[in-house]
mmCIF file as gemmi writes it, N, C-alpha and C atoms, coordinates in Angstrom:
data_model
loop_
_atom_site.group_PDB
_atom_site.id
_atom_site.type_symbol
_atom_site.label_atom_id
_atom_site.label_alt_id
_atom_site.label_comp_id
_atom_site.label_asym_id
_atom_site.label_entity_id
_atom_site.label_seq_id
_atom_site.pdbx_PDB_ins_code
_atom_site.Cartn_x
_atom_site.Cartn_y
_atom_site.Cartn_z
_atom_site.occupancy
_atom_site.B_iso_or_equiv
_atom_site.pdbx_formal_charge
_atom_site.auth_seq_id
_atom_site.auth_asym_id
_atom_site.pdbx_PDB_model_num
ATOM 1 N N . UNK Axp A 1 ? 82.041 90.482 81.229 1 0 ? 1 A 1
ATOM 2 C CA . UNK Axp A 1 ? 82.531 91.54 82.09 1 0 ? 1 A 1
ATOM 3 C C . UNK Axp A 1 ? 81.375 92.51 82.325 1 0 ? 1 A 1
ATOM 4 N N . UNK Axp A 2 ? 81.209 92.959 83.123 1 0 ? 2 A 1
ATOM 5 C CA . UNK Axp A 2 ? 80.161 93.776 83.959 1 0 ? 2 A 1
ATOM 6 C C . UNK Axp A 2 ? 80.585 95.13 83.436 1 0 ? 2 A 1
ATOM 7 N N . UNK Axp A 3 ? 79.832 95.967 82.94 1 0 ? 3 A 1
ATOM 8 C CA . UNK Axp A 3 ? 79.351 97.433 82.702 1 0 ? 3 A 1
ATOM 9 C C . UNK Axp A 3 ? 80.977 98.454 83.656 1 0 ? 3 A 1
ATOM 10 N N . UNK Axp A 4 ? 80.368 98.113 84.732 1 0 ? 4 A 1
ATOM 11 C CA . UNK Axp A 4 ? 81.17 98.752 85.61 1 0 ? 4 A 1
ATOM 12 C C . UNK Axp A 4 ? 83.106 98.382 85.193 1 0 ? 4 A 1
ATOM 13 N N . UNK Axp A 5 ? 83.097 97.491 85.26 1 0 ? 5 A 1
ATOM 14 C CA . UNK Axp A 5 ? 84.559 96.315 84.754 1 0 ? 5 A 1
ATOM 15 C C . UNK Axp A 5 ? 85.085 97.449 83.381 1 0 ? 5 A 1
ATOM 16 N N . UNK Axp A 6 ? 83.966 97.185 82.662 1 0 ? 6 A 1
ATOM 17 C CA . UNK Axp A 6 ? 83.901 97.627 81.602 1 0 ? 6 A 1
ATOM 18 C C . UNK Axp A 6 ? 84.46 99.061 81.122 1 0 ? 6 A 1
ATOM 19 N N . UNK Axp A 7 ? 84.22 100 82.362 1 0 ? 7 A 1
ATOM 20 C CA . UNK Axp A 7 ? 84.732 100.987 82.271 1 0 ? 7 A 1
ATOM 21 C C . UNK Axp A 7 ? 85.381 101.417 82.924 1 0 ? 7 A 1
ATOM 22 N N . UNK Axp A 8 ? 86.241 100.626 83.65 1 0 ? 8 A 1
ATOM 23 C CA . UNK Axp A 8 ? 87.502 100.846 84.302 1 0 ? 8 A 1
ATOM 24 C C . UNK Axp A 8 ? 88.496 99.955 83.596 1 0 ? 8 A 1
ATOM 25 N N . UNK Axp A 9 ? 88.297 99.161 82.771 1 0 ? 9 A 1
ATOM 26 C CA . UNK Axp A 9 ? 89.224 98.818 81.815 1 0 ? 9 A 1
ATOM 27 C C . UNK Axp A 9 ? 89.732 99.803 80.609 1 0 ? 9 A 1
ATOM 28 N N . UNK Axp A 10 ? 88.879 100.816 80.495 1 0 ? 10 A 1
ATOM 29 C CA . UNK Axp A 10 ? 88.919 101.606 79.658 1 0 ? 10 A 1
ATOM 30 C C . UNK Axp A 10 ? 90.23 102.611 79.278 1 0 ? 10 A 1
ATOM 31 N N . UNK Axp A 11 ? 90.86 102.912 80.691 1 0 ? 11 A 1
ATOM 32 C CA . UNK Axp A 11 ? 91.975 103.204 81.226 1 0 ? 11 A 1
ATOM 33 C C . UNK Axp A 11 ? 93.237 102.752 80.886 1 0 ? 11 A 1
ATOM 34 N N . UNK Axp A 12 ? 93.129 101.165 81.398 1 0 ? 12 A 1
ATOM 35 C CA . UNK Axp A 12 ? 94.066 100.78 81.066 1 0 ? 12 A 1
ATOM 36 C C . UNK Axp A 12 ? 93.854 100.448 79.667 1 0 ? 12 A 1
ATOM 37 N N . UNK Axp A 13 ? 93.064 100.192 78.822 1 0 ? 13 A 1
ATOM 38 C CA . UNK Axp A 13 ? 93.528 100.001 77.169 1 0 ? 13 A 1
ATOM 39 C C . UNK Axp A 13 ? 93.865 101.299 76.823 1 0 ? 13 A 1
ATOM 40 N N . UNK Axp A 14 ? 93.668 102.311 77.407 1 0 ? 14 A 1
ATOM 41 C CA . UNK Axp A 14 ? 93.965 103.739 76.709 1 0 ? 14 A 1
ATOM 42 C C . UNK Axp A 14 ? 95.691 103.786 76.8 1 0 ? 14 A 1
ATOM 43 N N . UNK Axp A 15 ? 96.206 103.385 77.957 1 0 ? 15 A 1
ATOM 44 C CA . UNK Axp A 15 ? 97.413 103.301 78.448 1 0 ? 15 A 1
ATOM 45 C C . UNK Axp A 15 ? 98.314 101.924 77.361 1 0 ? 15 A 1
ATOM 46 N N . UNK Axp A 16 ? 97.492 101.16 77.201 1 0 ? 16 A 1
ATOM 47 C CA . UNK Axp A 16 ? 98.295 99.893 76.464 1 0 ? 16 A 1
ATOM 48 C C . UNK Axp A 16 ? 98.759 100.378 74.87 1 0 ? 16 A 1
ATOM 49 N N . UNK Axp A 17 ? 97.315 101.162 74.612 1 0 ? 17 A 1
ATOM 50 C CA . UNK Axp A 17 ? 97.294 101.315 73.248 1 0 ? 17 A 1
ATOM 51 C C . UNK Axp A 17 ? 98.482 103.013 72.967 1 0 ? 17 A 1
ATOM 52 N N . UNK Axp A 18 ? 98.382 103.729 73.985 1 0 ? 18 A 1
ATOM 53 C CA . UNK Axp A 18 ? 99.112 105.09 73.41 1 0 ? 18 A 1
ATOM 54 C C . UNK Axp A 18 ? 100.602 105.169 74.084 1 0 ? 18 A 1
ATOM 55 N N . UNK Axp A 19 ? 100.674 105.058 75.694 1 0 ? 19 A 1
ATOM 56 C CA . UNK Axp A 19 ? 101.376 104.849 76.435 1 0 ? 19 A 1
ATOM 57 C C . UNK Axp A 19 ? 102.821 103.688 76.484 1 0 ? 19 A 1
ATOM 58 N N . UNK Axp A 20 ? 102.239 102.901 76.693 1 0 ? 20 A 1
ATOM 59 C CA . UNK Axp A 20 ? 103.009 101.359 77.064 1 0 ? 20 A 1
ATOM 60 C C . UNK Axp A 20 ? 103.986 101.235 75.61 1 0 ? 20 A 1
ATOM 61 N N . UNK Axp A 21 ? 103.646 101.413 74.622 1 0 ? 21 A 1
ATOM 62 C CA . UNK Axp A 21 ? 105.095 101.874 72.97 1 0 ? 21 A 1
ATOM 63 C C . UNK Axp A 21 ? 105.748 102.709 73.484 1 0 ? 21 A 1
ATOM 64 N N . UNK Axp A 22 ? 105.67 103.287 74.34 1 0 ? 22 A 1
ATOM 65 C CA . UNK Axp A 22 ? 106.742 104.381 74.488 1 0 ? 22 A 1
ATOM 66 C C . UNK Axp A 22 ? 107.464 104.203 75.697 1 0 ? 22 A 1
ATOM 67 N N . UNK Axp A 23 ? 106.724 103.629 76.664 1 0 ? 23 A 1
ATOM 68 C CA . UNK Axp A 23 ? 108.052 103.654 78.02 1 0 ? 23 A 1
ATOM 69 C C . UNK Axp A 23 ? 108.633 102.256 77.726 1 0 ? 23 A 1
ATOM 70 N N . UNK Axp A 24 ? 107.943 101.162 76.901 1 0 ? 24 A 1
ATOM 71 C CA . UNK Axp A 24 ? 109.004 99.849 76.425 1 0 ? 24 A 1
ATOM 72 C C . UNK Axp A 24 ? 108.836 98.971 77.541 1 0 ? 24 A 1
ATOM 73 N N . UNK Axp A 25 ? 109.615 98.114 77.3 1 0 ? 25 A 1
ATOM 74 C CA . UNK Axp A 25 ? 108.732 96.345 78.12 1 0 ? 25 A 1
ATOM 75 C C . UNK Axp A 25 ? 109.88 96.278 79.255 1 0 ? 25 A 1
ATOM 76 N N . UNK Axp A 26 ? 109.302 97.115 80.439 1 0 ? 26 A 1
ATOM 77 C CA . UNK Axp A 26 ? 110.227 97.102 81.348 1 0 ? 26 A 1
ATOM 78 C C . UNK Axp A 26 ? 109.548 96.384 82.85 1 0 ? 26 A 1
ATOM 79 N N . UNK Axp A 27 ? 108.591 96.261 82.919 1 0 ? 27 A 1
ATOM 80 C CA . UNK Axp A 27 ? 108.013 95.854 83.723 1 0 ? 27 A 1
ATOM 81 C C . UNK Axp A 27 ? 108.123 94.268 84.55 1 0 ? 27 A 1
ATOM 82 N N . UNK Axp A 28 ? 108.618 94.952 86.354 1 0 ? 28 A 1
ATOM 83 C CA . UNK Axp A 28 ? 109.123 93.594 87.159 1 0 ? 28 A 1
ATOM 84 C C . UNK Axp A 28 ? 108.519 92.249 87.35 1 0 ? 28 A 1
ATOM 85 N N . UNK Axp A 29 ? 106.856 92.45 86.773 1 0 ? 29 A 1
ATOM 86 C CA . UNK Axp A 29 ? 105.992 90.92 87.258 1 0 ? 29 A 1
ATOM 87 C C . UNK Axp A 29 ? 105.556 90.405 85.549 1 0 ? 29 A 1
ATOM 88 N N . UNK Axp A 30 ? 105.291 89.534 85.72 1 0 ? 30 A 1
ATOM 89 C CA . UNK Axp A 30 ? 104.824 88.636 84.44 1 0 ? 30 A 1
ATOM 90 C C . UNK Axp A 30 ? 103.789 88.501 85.399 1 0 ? 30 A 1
ATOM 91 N N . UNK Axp A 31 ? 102.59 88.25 84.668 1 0 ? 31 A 1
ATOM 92 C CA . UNK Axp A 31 ? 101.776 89.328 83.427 1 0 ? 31 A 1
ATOM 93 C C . UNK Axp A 31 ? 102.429 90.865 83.814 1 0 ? 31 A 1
ATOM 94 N N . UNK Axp A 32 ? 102.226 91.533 83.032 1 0 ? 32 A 1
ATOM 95 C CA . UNK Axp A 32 ? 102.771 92.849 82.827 1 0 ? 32 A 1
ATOM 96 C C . UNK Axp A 32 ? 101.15 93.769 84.185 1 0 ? 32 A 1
ATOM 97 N N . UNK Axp A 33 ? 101.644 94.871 84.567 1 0 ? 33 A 1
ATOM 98 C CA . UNK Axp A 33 ? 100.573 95.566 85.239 1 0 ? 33 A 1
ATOM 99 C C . UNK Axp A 33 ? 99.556 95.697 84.384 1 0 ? 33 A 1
ATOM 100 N N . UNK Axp A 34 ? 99.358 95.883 83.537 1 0 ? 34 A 1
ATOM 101 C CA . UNK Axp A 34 ? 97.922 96.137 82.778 1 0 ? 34 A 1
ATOM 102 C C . UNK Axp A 34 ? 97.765 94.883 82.276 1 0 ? 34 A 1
ATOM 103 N N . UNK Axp A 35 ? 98.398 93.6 82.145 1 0 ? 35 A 1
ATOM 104 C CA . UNK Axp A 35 ? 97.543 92.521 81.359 1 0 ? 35 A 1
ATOM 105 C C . UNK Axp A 35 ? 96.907 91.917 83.01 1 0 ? 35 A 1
ATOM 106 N N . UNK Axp A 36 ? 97.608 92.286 84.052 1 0 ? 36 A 1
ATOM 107 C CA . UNK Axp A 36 ? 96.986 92.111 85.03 1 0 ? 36 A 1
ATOM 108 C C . UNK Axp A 36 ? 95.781 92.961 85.727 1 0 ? 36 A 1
ATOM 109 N N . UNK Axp A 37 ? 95.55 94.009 85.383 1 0 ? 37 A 1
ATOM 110 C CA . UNK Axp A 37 ? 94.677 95.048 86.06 1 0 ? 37 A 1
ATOM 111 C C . UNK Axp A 37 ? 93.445 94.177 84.89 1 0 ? 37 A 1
ATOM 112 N N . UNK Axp A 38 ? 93.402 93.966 83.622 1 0 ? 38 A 1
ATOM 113 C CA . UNK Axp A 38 ? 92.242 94.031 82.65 1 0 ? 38 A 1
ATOM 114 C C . UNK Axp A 38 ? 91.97 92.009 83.102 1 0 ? 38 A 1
ATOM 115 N N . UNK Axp A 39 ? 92.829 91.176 83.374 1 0 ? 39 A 1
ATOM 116 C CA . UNK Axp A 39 ? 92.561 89.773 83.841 1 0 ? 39 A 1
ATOM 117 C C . UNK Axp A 39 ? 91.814 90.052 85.375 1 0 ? 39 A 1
ATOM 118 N N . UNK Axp A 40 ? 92.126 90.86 86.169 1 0 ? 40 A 1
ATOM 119 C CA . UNK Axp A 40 ? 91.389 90.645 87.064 1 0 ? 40 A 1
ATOM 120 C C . UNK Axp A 40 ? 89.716 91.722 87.115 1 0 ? 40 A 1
ATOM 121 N N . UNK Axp A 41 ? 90.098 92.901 85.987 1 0 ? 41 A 1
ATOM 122 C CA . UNK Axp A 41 ? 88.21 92.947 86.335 1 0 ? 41 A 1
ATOM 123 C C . UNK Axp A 41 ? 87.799 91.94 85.465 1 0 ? 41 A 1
ATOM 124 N N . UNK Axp A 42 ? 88.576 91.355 84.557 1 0 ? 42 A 1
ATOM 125 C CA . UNK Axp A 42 ? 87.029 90.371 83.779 1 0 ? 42 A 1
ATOM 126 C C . UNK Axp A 42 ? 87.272 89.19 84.76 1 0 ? 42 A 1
ATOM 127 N N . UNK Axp A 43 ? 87.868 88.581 85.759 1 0 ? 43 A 1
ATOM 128 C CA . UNK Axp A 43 ? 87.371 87.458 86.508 1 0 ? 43 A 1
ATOM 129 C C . UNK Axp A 43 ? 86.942 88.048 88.041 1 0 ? 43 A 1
ATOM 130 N N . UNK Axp A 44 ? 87.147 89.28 87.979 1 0 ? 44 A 1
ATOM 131 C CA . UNK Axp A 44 ? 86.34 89.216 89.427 1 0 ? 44 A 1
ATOM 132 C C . UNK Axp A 44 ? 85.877 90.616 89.782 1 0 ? 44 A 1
ATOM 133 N N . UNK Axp A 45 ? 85.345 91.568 88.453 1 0 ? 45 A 1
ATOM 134 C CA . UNK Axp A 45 ? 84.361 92.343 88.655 1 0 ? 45 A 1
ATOM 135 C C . UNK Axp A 45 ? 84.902 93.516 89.214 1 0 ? 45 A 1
ATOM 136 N N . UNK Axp A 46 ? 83.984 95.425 89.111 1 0 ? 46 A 1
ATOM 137 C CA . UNK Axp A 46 ? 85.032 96.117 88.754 1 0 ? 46 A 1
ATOM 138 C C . UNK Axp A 46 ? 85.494 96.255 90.635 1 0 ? 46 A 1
ATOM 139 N N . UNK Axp A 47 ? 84.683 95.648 91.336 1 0 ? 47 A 1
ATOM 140 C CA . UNK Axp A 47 ? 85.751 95.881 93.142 1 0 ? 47 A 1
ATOM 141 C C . UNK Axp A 47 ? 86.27 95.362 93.384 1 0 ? 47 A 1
ATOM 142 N N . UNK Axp A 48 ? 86.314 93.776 93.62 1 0 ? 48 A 1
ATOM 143 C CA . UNK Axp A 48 ? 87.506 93 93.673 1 0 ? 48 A 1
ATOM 144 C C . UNK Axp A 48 ? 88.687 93.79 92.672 1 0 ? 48 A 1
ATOM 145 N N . UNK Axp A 49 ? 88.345 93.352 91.46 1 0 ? 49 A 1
ATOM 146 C CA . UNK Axp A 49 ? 89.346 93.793 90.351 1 0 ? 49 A 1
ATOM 147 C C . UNK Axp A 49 ? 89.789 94.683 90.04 1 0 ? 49 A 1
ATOM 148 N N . UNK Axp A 50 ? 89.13 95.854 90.268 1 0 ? 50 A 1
ATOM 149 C CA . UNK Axp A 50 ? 89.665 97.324 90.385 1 0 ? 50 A 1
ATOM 150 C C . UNK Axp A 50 ? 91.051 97.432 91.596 1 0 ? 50 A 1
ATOM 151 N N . UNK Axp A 51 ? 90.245 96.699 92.928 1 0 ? 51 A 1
ATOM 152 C CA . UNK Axp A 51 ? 90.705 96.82 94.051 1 0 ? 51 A 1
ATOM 153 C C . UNK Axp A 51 ? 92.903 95.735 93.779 1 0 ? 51 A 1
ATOM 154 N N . UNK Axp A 52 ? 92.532 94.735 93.193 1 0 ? 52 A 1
ATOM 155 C CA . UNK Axp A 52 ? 93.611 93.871 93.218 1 0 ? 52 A 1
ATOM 156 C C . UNK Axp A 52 ? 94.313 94.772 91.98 1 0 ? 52 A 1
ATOM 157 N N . UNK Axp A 53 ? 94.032 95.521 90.925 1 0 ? 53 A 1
ATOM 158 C CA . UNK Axp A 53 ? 94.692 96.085 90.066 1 0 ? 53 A 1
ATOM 159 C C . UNK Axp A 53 ? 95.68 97.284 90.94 1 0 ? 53 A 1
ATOM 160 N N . UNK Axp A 54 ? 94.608 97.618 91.845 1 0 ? 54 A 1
ATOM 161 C CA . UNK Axp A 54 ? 95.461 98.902 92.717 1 0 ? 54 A 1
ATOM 162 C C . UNK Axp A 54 ? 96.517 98.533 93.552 1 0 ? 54 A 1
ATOM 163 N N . UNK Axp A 55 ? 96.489 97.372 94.052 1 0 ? 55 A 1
ATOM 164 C CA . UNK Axp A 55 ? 97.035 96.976 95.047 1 0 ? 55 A 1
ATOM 165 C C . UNK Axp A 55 ? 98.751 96.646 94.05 1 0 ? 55 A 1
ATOM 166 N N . UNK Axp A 56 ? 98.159 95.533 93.371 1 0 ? 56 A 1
ATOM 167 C CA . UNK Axp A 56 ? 99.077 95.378 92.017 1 0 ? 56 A 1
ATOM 168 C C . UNK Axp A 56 ? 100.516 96.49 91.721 1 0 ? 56 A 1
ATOM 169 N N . UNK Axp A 57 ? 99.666 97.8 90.565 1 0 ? 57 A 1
ATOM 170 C CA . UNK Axp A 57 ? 100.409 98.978 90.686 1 0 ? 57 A 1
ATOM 171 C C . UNK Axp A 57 ? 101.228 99.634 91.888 1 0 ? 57 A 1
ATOM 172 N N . UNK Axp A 58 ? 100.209 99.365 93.228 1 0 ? 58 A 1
ATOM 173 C CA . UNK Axp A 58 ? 101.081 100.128 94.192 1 0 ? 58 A 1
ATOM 174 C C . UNK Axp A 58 ? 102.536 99.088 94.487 1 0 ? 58 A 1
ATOM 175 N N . UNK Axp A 59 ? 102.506 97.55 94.03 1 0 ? 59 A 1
ATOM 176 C CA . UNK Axp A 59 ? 103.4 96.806 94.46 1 0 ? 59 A 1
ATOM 177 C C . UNK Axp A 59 ? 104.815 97.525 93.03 1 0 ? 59 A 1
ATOM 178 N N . UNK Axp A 60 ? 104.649 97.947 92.009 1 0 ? 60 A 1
ATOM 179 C CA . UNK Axp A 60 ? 104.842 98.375 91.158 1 0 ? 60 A 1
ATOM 180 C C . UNK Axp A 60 ? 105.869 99.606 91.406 1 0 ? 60 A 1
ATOM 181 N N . UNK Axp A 61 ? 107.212 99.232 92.043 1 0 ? 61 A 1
ATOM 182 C CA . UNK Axp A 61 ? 107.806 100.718 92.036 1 0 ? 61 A 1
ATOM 183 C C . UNK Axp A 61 ? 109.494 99.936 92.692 1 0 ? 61 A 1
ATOM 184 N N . UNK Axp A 62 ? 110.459 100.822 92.651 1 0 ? 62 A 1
ATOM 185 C CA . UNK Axp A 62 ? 111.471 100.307 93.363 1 0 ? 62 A 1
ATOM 186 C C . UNK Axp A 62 ? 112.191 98.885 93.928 1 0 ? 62 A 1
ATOM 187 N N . UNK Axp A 63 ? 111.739 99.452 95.188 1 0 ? 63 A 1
ATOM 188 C CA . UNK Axp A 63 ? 111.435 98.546 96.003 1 0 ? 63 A 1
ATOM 189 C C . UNK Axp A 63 ? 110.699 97.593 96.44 1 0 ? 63 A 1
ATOM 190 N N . UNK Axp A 64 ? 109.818 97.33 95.261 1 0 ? 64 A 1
ATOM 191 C CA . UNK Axp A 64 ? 108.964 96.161 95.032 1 0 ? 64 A 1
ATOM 192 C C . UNK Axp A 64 ? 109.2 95.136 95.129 1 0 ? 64 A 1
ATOM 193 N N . UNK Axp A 65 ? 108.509 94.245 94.902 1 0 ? 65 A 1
ATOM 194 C CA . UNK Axp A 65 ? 109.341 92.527 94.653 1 0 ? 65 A 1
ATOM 195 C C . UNK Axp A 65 ? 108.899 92.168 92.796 1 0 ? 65 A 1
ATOM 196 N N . UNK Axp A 66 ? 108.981 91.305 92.277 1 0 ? 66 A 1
ATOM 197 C CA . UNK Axp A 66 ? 109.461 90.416 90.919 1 0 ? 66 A 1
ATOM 198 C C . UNK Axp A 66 ? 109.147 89.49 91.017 1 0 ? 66 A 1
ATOM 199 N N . UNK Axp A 67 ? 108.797 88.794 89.553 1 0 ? 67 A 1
ATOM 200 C CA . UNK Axp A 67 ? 108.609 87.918 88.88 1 0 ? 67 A 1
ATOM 201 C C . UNK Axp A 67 ? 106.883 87.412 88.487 1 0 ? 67 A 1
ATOM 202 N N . UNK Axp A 68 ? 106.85 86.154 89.015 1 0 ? 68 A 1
ATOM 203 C CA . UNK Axp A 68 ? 105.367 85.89 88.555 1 0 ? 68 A 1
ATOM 204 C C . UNK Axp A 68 ? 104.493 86.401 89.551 1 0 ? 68 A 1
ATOM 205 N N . UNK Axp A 69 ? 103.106 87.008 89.158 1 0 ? 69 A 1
ATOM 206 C CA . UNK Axp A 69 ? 102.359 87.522 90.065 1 0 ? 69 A 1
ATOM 207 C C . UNK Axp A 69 ? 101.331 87.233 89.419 1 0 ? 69 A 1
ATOM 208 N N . UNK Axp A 70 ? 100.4 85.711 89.451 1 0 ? 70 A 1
ATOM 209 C CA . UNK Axp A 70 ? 99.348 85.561 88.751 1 0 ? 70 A 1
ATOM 210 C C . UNK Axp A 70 ? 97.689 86.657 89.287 1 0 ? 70 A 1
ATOM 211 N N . UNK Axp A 71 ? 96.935 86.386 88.881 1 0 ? 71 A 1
ATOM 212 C CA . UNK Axp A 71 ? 95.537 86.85 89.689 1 0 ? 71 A 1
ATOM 213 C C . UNK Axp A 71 ? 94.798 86.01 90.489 1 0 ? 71 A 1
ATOM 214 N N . UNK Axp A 72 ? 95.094 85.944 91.589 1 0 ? 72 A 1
ATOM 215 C CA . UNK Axp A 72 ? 94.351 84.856 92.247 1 0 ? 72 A 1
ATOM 216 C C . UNK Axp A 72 ? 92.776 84.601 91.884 1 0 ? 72 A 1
């Protein structure tokens, strides 16, 4: 993983590790939003992967859609 990757993952482990115990395993896609935001910067670097993590989260609400949502 690239430097850059590197520290935009940083985020989301901060969120996995303090956060994510407390709001509980509610989340609509398998992989979960953060096992997906941290799979796509280590396979495709922190713009692609930053970029598909955002896109990801914004799918992440309501009116979203479900279920499997691999990382292309």
């Amino acid at each position: 993983m690239t430097w850059p990757a590197r520290i935009l993952a940083l985020p989301v482990k901060a969120y996995r590790l303090i956060f994510s115990p407390w709001v509980g395993h509610n989340c609509r896609y398998h992989p979960t939003c953060s096992a997906y935001a941290l799979e796509a910067l280590e396979k495709h670097g922190a713009l692609k992967g930053g970029w598909l993590a955002a896109k990801r989260i914004a799918r992440c609400q309501p009116w979203g859609g479900s279920g499997v949502d691999n990382v292309p």
